[in-house]
C-alpha positions as CSV (number, residue, x, y, z in Angstrom):
1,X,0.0,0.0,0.0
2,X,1.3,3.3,-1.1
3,X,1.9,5.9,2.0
4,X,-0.2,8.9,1.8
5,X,2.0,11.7,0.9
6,X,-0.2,12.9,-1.7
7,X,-2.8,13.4,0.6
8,X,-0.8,14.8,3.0
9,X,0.4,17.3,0.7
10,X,-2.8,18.8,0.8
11,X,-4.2,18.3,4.1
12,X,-6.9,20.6,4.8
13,X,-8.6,21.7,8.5
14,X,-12.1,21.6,8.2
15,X,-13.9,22.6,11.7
16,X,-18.0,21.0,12.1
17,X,-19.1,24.7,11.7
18,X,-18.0,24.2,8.2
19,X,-14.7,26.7,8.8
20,X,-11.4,25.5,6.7
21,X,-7.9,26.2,6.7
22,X,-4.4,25.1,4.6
23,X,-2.9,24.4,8.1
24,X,-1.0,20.5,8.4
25,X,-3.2,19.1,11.0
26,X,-7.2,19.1,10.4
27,X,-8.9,19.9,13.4
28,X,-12.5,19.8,14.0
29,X,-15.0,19.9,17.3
30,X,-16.1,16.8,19.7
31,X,-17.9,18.4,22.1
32,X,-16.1,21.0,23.8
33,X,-12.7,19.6,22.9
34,X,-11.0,20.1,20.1
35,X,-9.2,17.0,18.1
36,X,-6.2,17.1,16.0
37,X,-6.0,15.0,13.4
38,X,-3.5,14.5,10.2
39,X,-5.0,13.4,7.3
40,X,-3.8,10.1,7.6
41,X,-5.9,9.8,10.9
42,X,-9.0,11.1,9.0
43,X,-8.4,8.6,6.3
44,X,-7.7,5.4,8.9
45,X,-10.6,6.8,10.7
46,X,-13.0,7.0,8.1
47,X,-12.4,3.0,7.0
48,X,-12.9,2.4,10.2
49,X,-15.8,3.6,10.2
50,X,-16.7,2.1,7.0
51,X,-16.1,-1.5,8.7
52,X,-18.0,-0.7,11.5
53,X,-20.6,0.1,9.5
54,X,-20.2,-2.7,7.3
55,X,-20.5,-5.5,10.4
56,X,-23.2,-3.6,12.7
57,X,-26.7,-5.2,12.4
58,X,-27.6,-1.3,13.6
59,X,-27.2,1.5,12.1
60,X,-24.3,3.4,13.6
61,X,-24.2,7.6,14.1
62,X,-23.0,9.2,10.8
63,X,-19.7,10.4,10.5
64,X,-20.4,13.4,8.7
65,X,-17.0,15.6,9.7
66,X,-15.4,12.5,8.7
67,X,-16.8,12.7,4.6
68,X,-16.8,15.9,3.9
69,X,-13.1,16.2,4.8
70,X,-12.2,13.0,2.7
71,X,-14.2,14.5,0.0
72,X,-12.4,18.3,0.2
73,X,-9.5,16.4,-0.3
74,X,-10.4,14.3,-3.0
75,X,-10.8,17.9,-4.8
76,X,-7.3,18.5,-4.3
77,X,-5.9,15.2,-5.3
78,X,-8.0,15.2,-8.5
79,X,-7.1,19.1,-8.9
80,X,-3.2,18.2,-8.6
81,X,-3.9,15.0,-10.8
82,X,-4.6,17.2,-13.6
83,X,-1.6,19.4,-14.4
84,X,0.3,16.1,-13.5
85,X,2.2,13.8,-16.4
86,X,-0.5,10.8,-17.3
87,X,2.7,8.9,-18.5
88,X,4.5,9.0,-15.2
89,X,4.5,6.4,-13.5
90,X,3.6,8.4,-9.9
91,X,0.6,9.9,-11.7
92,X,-1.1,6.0,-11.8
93,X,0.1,5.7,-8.1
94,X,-1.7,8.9,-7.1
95,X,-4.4,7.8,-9.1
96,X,-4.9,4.2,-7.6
97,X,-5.2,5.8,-4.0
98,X,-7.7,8.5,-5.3
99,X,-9.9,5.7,-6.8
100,X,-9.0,3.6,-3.4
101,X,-10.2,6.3,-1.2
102,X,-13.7,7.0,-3.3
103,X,-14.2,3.4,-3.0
104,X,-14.2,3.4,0.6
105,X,-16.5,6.4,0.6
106,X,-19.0,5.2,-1.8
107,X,-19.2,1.9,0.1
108,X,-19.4,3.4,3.7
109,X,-22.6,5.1,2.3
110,X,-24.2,2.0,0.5
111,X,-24.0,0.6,3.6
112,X,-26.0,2.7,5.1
113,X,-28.2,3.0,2.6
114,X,-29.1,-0.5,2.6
115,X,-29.8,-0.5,6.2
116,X,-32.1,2.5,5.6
117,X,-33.8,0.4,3.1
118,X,-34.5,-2.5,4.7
119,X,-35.3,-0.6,8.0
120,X,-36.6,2.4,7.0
121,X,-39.8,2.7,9.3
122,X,-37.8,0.7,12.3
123,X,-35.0,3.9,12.1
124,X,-37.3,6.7,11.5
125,X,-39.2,5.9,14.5
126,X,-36.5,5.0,16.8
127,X,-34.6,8.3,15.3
128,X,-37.4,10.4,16.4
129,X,-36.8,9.5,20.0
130,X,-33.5,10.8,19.8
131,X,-32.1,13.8,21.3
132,X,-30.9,16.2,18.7
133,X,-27.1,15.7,19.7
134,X,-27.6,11.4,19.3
135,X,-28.8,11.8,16.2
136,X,-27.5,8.8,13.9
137,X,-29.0,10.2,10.8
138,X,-27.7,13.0,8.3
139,X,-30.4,15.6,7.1
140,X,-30.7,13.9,3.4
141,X,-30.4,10.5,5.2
142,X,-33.7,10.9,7.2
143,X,-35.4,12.3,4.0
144,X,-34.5,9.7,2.0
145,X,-35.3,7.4,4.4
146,X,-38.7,9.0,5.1
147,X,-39.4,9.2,1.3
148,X,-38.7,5.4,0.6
149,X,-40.5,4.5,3.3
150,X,-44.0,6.0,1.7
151,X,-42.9,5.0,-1.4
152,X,-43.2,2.0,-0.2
153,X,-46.2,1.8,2.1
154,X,-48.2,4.0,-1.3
155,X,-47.0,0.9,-3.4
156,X,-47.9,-1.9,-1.0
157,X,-51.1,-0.3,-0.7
158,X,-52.7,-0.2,-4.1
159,X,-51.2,-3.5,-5.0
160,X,-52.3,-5.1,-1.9
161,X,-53.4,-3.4,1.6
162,X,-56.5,-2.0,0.1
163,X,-57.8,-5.4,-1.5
164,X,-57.5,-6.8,2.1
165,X,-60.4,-7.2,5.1
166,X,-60.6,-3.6,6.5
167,X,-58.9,-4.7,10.1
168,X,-55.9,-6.0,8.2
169,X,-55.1,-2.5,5.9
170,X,-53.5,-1.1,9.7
171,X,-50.9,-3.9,10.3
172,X,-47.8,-1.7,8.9
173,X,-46.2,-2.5,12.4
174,X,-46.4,-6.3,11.9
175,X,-44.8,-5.9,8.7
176,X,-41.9,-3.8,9.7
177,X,-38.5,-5.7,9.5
178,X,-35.9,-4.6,12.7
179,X,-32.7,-5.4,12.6
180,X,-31.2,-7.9,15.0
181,X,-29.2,-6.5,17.8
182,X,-28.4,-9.8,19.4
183,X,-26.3,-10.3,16.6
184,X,-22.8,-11.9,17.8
185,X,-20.1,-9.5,16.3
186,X,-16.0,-10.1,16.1
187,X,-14.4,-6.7,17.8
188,X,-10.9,-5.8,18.8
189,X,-10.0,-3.2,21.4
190,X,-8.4,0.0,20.7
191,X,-7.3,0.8,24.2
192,X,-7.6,-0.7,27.5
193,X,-11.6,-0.6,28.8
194,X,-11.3,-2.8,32.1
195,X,-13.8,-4.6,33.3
196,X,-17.2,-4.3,31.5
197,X,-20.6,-6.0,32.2
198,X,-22.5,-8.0,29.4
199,X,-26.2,-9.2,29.6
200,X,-27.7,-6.7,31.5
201,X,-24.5,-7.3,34.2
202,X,-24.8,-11.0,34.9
203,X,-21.5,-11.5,33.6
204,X,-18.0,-9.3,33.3
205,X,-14.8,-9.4,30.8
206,X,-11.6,-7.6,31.3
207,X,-11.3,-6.0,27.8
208,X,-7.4,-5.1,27.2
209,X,-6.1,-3.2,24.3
210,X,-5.6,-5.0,21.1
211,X,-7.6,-8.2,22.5
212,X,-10.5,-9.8,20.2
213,X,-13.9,-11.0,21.5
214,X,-17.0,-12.2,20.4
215,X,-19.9,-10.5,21.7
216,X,-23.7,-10.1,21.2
217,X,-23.8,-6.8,19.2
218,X,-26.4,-5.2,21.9
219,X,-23.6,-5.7,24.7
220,X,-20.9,-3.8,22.8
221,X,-22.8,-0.6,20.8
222,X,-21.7,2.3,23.0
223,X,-18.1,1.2,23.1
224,X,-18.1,0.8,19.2
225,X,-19.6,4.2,18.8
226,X,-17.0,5.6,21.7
227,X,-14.0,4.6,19.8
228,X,-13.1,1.9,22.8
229,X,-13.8,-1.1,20.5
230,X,-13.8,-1.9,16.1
231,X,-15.4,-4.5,14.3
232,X,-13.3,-7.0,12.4
């Protein structure tokens, strides 16, 4: 694998209030600390993401700071690309990792647009129950999702629902499909958690960095969304 100097060249700082710089490090808010991270970071980062995505039965918060910085860059690489030699042999280097890095992208977001599809009504209801700062969705996410879903329900019901007994046109809630959180998942710790309970606290493992365990998805979410744990 090549190393990321291309990218680094033109490593960007993009803050979540949508403010950029041409500093080295990108920077943008968790809270009310600030994180510094090289591109490199944003790139590792963002396929791990992409894997977590890619193994959770759930869907999983959307790393939207994440993207768009990927994505600025992307500009740059492809803006650099073409004033650069097509006959050197650097140029199909650089141009490998750019199509590398959109594939990553691109698949981190089909996965979570199949999820929507096959759960739309199950995450639209359960996103509505969210505060606004656990929100998992991205404001075209939830409208997509909202959209399909009555796309579908319009569809089902002129082919079907309205042909059927009257008491059996307002089942939509025995038809939704959820997705299944008990789900045993592969993960390895990032850094040292200590001793965490599983099912509901009946039992307790000593999670150390870099160890791998099998658990029920539903045990492990928060530590997968925290960071403390990534799906292999």
């Amino acid at each position: 694998m090549m190393e990321y100097s291309d990218f680094e060249s033109e490593n960007t700082d993009l803050l979540r209030n949508g403010t950029s710089n041409t500093d080295v490090d990108a920077e943008f808010e968790d809270d009310e600390e600030e994180i510094q991270m090289s591109s490199q970071e944003v790139l590792e980062a963002l396929q791990r993401a992409w894997i977590n995505e890619k193994f959770a039965p759930a869907l999983l918060p959307y790393e939207d700071a994440l993207v768009e910085m990927v994505m600025i860059q992307l500009v740059h690489m492809e803006e650099n690309l073409a004033t650069a030699n097509k006959n050197d042999l650097l140029y199909i280097v650089h141009r490998m990792e750019v199509e590398r890095i959109r594939f990553i992208v691109a698949s981190y977001l089909r996965c979570r647009l199949q999820k929507l599809e096959t759960y739309a009504p199950h995450i639209i209801e359960v996103e509505s129950g969210r505060p606004r700062n656990s929100k998992r969705l991205s404001a075209a996410e939830h409208k997509f999702a909202v959209d399909f879903h009555e796309s579908v329900e319009n569809h089902f019901n002129e082919l079907v629902t309205r042909h059927m007994p009257q008491n059996h046109q307002d089942d939509e809630r025995a038809r939704r499909v959820i997705p299944n959180l008990d789900t045993h998942v592969f993960a390895r710790a990032r850094q040292d958690v200590g001793e965490y309970s599983l099912a509901g606290g009946e039992l307790s493992v000593n999670i150390r960095a870099g160890a791998v365990h099998l658990f029920r998805y539903c045990d492990i979410e928060p530590l997968i969304i925290e960071g403390q744990l990534e799906l292999i």
